[in-house]
CHARMM-style PDB file with segment names, atoms N, HN, CA, C and O in Angstrom:
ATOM      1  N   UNK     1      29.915   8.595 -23.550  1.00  0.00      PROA
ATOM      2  CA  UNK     1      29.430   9.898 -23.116  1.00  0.00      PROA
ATOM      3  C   UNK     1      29.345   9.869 -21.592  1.00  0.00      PROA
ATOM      4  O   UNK     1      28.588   9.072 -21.039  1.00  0.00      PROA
ATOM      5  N   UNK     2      30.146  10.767 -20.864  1.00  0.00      PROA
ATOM      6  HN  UNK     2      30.761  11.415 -21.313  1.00  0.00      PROA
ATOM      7  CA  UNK     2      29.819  10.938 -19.559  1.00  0.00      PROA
ATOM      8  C   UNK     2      28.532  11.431 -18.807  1.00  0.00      PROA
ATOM      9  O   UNK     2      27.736  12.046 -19.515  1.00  0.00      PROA
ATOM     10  N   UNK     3      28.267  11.295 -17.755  1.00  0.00      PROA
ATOM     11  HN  UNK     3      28.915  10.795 -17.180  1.00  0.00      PROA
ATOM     12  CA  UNK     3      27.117  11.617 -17.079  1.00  0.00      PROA
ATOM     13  C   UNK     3      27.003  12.956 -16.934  1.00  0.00      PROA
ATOM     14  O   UNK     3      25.841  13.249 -16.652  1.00  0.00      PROA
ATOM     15  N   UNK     4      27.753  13.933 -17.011  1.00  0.00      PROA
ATOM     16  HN  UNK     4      28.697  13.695 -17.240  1.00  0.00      PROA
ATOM     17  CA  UNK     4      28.039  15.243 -17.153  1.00  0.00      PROA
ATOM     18  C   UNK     4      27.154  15.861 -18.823  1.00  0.00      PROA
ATOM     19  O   UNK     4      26.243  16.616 -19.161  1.00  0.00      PROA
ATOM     20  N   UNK     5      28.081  15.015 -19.381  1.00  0.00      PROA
ATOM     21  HN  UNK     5      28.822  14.402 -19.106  1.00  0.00      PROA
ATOM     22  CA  UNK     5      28.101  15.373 -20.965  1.00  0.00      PROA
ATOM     23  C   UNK     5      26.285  15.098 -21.179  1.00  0.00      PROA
ATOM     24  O   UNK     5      25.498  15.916 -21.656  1.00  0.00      PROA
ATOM     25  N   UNK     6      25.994  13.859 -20.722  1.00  0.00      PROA
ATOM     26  HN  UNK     6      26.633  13.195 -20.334  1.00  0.00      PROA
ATOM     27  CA  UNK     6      24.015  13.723 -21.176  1.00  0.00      PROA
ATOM     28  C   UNK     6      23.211  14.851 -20.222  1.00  0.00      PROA
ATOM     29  O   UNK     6      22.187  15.422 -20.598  1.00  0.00      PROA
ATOM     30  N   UNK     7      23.836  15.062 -18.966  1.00  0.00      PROA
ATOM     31  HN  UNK     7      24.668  14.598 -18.661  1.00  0.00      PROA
ATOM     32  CA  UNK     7      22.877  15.976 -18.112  1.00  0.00      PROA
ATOM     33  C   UNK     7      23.234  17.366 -19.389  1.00  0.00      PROA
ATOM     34  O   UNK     7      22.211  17.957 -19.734  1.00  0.00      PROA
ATOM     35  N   UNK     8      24.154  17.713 -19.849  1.00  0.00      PROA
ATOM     36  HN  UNK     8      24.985  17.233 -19.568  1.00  0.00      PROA
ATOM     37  CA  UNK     8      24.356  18.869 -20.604  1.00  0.00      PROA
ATOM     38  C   UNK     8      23.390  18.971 -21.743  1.00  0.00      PROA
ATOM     39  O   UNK     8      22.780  19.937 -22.201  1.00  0.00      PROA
ATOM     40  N   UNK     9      23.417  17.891 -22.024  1.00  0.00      PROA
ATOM     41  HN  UNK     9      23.913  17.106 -21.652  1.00  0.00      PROA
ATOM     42  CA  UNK     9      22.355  17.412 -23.219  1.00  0.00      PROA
ATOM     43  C   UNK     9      21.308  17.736 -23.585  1.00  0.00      PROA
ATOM     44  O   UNK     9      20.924  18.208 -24.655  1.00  0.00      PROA
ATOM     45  N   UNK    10      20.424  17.286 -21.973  1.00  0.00      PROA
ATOM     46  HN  UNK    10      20.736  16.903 -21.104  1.00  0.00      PROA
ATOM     47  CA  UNK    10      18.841  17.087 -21.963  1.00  0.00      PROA
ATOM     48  C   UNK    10      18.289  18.101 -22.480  1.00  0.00      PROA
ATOM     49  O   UNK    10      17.639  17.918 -23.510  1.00  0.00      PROA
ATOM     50  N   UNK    11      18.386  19.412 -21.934  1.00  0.00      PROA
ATOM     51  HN  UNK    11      18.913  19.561 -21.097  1.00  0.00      PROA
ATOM     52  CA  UNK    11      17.720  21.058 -22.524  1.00  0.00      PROA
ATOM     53  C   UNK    11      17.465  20.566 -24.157  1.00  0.00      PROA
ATOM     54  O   UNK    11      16.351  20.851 -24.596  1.00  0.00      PROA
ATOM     55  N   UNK    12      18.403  19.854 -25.087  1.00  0.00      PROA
ATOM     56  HN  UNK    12      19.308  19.622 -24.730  1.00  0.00      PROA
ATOM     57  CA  UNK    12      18.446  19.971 -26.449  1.00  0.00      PROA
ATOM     58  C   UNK    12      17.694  19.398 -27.106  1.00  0.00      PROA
ATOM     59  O   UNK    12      17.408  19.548 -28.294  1.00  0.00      PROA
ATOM     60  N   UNK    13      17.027  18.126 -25.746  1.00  0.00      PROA
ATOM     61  HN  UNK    13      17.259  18.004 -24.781  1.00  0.00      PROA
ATOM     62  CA  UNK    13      16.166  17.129 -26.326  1.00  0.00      PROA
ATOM     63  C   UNK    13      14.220  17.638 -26.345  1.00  0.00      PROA
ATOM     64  O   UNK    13      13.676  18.399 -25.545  1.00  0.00      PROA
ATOM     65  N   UNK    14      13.799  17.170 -27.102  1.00  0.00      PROA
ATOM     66  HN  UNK    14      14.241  16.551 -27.752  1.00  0.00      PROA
ATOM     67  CA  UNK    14      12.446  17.770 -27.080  1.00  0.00      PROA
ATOM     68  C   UNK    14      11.575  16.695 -25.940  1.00  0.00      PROA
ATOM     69  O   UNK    14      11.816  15.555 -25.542  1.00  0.00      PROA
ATOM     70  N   UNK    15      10.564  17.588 -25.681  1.00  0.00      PROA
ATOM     71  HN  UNK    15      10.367  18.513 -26.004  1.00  0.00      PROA
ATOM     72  CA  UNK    15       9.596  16.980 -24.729  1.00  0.00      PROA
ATOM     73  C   UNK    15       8.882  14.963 -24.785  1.00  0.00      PROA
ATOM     74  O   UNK    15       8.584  14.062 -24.000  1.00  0.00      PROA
ATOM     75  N   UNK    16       8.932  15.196 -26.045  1.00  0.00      PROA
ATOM     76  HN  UNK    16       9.174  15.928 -26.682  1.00  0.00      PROA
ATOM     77  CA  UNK    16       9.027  13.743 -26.432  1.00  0.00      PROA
ATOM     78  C   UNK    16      10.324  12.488 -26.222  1.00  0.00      PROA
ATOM     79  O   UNK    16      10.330  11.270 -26.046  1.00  0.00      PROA
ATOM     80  N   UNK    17      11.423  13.638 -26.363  1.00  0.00      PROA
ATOM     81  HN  UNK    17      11.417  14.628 -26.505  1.00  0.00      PROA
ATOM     82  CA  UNK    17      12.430  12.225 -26.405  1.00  0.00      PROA
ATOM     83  C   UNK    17      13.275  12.035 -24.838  1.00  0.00      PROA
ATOM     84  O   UNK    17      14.032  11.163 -24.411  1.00  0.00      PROA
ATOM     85  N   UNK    18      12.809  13.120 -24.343  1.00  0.00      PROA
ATOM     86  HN  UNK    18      12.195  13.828 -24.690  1.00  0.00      PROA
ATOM     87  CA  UNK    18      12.987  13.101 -22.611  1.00  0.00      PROA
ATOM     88  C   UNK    18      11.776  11.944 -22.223  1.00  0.00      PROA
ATOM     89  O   UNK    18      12.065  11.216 -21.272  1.00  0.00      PROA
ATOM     90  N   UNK    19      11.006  11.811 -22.602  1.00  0.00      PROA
ATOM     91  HN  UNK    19      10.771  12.402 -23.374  1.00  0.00      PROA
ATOM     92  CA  UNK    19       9.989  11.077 -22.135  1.00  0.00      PROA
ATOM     93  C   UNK    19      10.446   9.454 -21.882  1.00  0.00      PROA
ATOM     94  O   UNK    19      10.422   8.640 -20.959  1.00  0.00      PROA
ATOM     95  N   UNK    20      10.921   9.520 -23.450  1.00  0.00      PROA
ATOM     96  HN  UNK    20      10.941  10.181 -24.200  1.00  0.00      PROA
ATOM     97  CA  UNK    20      11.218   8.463 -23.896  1.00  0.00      PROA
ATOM     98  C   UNK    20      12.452   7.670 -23.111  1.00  0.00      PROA
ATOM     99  O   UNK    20      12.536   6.469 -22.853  1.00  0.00      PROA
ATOM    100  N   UNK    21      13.688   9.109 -22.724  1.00  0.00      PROA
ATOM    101  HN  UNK    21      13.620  10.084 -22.934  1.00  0.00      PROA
ATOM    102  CA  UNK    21      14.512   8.746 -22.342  1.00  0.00      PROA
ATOM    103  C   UNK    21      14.342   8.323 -20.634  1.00  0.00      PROA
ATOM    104  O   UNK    21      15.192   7.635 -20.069  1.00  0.00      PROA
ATOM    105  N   UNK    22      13.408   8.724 -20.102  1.00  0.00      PROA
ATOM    106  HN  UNK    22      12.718   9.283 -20.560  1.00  0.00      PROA
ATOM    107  CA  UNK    22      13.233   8.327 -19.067  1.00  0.00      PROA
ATOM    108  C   UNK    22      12.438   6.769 -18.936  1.00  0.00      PROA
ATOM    109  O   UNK    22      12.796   5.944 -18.097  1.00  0.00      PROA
ATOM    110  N   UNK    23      11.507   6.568 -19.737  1.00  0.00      PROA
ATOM    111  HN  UNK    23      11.216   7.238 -20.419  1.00  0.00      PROA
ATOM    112  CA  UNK    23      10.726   5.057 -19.946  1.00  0.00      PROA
ATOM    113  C   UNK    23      11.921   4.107 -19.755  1.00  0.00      PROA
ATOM    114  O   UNK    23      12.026   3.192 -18.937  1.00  0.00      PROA
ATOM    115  N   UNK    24      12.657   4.453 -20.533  1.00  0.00      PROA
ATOM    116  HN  UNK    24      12.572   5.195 -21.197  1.00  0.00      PROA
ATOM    117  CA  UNK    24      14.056   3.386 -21.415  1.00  0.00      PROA
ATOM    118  C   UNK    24      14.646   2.877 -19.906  1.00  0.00      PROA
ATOM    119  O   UNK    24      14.746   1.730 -19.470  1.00  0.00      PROA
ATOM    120  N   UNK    25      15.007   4.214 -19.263  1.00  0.00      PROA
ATOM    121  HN  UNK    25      14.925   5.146 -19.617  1.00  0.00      PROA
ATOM    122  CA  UNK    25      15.801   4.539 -17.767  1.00  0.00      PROA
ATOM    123  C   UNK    25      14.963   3.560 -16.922  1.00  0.00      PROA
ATOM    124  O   UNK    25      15.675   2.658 -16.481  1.00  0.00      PROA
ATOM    125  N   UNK    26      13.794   3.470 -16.595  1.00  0.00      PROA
ATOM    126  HN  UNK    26      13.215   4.202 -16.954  1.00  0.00      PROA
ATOM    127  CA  UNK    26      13.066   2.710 -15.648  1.00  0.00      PROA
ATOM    128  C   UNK    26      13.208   1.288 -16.470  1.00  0.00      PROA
ATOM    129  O   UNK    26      13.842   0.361 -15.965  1.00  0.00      PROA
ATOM    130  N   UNK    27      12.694   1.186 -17.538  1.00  0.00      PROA
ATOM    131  HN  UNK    27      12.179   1.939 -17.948  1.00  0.00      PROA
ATOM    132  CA  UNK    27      12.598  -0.587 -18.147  1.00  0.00      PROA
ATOM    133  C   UNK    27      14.036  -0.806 -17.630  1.00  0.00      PROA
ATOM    134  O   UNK    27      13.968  -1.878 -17.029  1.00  0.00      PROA
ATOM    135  N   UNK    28      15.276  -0.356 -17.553  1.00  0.00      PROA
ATOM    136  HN  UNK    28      15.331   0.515 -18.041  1.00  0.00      PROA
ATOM    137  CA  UNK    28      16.132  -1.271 -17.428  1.00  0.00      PROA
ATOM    138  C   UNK    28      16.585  -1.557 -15.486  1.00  0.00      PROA
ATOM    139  O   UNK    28      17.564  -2.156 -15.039  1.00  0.00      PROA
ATOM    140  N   UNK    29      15.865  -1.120 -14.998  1.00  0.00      PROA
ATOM    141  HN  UNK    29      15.070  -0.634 -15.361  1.00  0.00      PROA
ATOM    142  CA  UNK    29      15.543  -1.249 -13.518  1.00  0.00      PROA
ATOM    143  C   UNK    29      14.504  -2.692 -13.178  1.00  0.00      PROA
ATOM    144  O   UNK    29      14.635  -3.459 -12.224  1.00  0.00      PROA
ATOM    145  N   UNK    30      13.510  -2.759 -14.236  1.00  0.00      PROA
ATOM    146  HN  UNK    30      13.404  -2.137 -15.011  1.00  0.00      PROA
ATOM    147  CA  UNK    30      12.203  -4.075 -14.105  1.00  0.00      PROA
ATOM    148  C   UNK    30      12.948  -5.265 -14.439  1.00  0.00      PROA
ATOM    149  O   UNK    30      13.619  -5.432 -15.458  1.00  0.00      PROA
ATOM    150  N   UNK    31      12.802  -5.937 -13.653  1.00  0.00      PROA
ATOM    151  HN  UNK    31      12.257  -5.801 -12.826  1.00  0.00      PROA
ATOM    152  CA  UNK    31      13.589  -7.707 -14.050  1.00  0.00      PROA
ATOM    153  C   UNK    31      12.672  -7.717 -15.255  1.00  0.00      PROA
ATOM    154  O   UNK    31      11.735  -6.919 -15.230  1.00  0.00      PROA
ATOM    155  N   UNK    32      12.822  -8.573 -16.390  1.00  0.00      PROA
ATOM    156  HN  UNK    32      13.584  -9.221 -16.410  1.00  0.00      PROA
ATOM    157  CA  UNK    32      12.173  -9.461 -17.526  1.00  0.00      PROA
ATOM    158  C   UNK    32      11.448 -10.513 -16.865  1.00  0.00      PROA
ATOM    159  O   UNK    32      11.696 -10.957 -15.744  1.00  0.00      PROA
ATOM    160  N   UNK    33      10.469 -10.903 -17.700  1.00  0.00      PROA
ATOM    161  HN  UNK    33      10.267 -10.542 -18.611  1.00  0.00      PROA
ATOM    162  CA  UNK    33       9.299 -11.906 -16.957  1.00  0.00      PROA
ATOM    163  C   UNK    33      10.673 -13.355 -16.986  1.00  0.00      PROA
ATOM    164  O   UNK    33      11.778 -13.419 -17.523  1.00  0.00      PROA
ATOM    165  N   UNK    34       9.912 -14.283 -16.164  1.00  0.00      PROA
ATOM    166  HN  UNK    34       9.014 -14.231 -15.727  1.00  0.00      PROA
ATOM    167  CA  UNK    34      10.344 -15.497 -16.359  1.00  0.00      PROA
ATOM    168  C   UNK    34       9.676 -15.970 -17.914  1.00  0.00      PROA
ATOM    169  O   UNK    34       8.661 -15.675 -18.547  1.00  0.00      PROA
ATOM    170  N   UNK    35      11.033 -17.002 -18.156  1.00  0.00      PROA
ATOM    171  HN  UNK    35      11.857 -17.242 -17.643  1.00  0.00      PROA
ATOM    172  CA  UNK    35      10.369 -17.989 -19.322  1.00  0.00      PROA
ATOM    173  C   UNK    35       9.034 -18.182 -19.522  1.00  0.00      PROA
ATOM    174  O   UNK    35       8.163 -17.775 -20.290  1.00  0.00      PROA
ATOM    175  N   UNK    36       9.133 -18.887 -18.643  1.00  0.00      PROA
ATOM    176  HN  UNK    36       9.841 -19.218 -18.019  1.00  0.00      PROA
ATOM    177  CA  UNK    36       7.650 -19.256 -18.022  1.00  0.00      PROA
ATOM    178  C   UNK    36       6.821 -18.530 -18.244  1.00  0.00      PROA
ATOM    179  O   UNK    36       5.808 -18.830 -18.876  1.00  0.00      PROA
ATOM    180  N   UNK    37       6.992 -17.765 -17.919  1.00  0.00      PROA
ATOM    181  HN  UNK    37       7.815 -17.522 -17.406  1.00  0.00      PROA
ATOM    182  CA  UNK    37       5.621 -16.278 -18.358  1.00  0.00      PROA
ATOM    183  C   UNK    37       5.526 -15.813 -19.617  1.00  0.00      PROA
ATOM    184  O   UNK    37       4.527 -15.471 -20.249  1.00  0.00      PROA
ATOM    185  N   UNK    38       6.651 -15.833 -19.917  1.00  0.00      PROA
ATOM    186  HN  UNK    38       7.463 -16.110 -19.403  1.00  0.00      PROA
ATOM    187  CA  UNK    38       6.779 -15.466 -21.388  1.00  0.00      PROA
ATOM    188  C   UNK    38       6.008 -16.342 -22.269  1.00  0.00      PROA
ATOM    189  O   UNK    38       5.223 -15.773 -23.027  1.00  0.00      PROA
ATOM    190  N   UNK    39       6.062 -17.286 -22.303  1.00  0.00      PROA
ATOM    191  HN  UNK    39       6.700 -17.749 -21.687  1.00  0.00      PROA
ATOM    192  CA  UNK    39       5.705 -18.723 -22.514  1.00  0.00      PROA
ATOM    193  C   UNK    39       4.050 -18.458 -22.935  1.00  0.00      PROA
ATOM    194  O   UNK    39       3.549 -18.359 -24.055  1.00  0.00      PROA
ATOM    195  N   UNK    40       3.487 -18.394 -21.727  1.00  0.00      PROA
ATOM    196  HN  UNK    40       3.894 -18.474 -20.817  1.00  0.00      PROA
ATOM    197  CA  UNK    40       2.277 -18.389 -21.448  1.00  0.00      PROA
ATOM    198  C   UNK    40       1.796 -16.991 -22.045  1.00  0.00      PROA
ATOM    199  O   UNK    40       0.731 -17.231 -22.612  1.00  0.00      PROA
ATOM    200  N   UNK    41       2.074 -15.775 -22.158  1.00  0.00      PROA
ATOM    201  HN  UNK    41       2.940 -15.580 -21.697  1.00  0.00      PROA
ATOM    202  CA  UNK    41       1.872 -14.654 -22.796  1.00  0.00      PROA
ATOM    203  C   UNK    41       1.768 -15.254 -24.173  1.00  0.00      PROA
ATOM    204  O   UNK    41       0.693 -15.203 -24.770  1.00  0.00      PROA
ATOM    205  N   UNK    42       2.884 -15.851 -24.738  1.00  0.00      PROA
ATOM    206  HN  UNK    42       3.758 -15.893 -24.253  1.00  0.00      PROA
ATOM    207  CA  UNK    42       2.725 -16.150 -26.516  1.00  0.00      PROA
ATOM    208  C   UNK    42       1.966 -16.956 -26.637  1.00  0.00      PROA
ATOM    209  O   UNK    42       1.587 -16.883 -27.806  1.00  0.00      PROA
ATOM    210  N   UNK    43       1.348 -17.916 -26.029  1.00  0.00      PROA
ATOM    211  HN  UNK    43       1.655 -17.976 -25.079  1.00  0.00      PROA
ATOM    212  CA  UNK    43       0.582 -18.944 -26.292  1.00  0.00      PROA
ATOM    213  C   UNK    43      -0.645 -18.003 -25.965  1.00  0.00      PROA
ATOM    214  O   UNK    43      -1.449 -17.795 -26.873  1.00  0.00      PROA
ATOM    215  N   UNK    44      -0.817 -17.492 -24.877  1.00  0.00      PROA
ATOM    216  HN  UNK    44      -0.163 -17.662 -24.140  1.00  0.00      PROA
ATOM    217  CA  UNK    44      -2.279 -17.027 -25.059  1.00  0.00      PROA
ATOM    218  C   UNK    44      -2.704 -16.203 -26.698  1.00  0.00      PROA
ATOM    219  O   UNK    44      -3.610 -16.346 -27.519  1.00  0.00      PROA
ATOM    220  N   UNK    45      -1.439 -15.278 -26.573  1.00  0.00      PROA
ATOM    221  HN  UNK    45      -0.703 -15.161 -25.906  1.00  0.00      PROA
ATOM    222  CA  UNK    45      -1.165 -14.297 -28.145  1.00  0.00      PROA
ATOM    223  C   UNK    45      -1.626 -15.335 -28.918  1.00  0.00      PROA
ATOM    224  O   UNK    45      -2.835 -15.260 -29.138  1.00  0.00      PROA
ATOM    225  N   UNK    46      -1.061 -16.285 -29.406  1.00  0.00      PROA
ATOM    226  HN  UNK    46      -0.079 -16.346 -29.227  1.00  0.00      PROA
ATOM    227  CA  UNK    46      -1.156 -17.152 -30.545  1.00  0.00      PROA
ATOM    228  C   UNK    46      -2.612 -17.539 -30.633  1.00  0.00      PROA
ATOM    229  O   UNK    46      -3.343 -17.560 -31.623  1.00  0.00      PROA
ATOM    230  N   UNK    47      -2.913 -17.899 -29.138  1.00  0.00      PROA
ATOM    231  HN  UNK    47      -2.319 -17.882 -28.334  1.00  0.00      PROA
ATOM    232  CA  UNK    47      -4.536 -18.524 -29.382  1.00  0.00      PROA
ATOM    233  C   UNK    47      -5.447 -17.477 -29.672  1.00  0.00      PROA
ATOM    234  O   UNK    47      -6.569 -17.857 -30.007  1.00  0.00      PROA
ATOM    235  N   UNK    48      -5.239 -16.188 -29.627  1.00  0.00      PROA
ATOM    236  HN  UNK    48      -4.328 -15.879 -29.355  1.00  0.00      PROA
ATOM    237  CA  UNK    48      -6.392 -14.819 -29.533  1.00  0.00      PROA
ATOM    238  C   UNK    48      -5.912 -14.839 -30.560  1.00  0.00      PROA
ATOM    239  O   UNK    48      -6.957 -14.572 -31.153  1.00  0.00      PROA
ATOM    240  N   UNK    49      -4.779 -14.980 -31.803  1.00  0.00      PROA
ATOM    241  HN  UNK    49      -3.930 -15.197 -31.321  1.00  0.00      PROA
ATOM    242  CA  UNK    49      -5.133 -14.665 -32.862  1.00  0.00      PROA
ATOM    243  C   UNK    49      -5.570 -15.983 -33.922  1.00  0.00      PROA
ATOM    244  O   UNK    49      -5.844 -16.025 -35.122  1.00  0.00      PROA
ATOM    245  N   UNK    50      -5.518 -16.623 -33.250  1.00  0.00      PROA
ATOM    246  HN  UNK    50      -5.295 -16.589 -32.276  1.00  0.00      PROA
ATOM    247  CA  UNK    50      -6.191 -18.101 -33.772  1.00  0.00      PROA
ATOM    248  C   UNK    50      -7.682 -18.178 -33.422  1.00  0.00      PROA
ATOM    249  O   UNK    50      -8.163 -19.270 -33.723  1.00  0.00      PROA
ATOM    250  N   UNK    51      -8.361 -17.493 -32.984  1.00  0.00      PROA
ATOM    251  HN  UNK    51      -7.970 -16.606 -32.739  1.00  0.00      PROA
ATOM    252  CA  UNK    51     -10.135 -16.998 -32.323  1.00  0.00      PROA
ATOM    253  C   UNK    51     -10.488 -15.948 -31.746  1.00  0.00      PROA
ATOM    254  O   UNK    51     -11.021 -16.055 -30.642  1.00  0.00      PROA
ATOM    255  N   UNK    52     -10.310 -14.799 -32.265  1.00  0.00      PROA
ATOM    256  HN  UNK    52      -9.876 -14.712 -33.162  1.00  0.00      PROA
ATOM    257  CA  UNK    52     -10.490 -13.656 -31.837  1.00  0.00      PROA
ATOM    258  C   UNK    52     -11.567 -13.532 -31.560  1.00  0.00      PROA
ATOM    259  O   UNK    52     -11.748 -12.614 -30.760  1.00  0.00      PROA
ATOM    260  N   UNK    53     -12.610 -14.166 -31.924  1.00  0.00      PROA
ATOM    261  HN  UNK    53     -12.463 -14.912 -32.574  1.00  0.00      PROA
ATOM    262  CA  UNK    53     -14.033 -14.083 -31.602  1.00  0.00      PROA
ATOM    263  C   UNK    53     -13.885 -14.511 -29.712  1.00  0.00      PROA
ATOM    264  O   UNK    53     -14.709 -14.248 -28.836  1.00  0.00      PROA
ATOM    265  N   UNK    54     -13.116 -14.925 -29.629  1.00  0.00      PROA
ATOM    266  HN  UNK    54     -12.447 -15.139 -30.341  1.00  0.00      PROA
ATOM    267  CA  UNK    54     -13.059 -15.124 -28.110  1.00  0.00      PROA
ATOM    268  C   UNK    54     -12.512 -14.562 -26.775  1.00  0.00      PROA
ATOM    269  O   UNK    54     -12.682 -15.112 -25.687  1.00  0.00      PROA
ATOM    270  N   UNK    55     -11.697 -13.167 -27.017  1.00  0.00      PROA
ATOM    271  HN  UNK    55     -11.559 -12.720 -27.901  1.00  0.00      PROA
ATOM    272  CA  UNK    55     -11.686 -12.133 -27.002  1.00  0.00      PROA
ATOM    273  C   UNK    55     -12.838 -11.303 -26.087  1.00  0.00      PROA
ATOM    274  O   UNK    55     -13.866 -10.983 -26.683  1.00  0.00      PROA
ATOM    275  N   UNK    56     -12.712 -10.959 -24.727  1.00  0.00      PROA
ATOM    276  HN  UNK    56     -11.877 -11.219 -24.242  1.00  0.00      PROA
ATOM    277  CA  UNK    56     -13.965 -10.342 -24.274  1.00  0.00      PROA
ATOM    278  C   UNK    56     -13.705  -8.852 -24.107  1.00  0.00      PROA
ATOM    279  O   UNK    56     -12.871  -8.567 -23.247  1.00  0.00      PROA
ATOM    280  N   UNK    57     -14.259  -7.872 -24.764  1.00  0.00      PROA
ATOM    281  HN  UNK    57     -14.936  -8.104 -25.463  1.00  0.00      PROA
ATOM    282  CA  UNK    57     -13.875  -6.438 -24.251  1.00  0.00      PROA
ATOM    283  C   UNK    57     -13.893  -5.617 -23.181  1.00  0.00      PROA
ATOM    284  O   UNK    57     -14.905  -5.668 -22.482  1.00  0.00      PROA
ATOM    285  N   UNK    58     -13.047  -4.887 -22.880  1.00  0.00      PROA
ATOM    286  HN  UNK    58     -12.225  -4.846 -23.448  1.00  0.00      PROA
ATOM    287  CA  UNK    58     -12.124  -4.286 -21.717  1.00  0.00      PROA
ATOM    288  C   UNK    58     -13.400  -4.297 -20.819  1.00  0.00      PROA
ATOM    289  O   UNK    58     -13.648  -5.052 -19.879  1.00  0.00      PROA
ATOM    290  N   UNK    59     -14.147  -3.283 -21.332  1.00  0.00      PROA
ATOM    291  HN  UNK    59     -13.945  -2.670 -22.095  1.00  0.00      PROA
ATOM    292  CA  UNK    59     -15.586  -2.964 -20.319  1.00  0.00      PROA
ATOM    293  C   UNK    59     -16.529  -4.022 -19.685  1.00  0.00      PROA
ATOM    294  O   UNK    59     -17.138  -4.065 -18.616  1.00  0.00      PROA
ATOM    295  N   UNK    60     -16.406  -4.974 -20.892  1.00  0.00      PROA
ATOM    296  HN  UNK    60     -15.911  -4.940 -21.760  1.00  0.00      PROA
ATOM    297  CA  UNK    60     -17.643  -6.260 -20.127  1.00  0.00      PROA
ATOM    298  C   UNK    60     -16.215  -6.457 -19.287  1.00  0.00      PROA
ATOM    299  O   UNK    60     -16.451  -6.445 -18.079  1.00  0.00      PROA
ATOM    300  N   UNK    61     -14.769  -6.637 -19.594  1.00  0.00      PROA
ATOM    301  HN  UNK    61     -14.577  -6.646 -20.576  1.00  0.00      PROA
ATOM    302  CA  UNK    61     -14.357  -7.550 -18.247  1.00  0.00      PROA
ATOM    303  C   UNK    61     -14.889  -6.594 -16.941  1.00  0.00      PROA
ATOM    304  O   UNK    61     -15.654  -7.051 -16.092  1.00  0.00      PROA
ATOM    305  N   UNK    62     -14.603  -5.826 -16.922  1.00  0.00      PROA
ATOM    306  HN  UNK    62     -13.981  -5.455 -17.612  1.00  0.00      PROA
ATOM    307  CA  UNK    62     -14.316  -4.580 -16.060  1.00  0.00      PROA
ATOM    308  C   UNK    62     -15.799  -4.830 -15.303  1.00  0.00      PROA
ATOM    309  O   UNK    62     -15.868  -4.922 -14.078  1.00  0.00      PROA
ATOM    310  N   UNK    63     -16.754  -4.910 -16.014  1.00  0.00      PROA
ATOM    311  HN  UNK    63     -16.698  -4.835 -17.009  1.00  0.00      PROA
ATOM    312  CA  UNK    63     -18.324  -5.231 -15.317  1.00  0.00      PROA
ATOM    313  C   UNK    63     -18.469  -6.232 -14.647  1.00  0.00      PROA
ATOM    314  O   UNK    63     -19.278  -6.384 -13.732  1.00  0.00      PROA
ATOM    315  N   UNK    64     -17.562  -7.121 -15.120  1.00  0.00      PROA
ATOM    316  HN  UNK    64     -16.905  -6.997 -15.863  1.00  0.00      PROA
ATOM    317  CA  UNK    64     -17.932  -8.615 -14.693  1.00  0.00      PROA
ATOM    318  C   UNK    64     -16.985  -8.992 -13.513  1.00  0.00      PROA
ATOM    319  O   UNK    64     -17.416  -9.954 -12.876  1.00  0.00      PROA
ATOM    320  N   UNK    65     -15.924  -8.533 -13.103  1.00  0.00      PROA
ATOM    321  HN  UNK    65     -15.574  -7.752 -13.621  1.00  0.00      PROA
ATOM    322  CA  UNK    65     -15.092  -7.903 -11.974  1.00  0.00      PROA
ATOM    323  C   UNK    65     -15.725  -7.324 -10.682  1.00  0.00      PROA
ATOM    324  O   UNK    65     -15.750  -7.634  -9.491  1.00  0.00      PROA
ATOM    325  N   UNK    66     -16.340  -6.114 -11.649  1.00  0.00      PROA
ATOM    326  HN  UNK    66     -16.320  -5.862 -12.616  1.00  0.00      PROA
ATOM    327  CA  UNK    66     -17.008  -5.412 -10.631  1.00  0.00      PROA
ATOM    328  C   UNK    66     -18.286  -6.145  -9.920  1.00  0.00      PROA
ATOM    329  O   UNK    66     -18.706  -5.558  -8.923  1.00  0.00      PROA
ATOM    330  N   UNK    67     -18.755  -6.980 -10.180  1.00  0.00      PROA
ATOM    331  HN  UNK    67     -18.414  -7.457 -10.990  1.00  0.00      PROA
ATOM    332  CA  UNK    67     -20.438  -7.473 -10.169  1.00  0.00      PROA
ATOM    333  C   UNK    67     -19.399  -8.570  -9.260  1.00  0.00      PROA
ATOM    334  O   UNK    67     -19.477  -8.653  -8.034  1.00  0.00      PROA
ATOM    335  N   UNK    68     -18.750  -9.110  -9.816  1.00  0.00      PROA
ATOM    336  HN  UNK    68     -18.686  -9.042 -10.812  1.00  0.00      PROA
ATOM    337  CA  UNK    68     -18.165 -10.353  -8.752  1.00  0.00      PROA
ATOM    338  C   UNK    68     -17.316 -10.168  -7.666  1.00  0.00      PROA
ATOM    339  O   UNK    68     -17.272 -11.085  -6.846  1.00  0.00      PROA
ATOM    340  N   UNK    69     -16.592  -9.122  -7.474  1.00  0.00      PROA
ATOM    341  HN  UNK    69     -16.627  -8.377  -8.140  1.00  0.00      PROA
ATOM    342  CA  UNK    69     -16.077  -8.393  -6.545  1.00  0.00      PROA
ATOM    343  C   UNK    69     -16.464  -7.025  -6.226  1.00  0.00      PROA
ATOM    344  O   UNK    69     -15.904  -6.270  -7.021  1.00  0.00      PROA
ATOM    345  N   UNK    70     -17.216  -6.369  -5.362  1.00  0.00      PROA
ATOM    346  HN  UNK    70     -17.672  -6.982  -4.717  1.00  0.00      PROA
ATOM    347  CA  UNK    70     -17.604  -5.018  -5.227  1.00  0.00      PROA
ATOM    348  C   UNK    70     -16.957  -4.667  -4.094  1.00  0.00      PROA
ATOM    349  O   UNK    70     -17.065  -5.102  -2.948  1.00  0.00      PROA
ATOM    350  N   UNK    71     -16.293  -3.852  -4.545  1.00  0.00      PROA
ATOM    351  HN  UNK    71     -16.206  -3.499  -5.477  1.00  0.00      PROA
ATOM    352  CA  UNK    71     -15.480  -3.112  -3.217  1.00  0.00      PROA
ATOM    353  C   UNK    71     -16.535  -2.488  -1.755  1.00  0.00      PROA
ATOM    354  OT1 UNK    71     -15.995  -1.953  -0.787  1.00  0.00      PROA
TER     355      UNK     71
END
């Protein structure tokens, strides 16, 4: 499909899948993490679902941020 042919397109698409089609458009602009990072993302994943009790919620972090760094 030419670049012509999708700009012709868009009008047809609903408010949702323009959205979508633009997200898609930027992710393929962001490099992918390193291994490395990746790495460390699944292992943390694995361990939060191996002790979720350990797990601190959004707001206490957010307090505990704020109290230790105050702008």
């Amino acid at each position: 499909m030419s670049f012509a042919e999708v700009l012709h397109e868009l009008p047809a698409l609903t408010v949702a899948e323009r959205q979508m089609l633009i997200r898609r458009a930027l992710e393929l602009d962001k490099p992918g993490l390193p291994a490395e990072d990746v790495a460390l993302v699944e292992e943390r994943l694995a361990e939060h679902h191996r002790n979720p009790g350990s797990a601190v919620p959004l707001d206490e972090m957010k307090a505990r941020l704020r109290s230790r760094f105050p702008q």
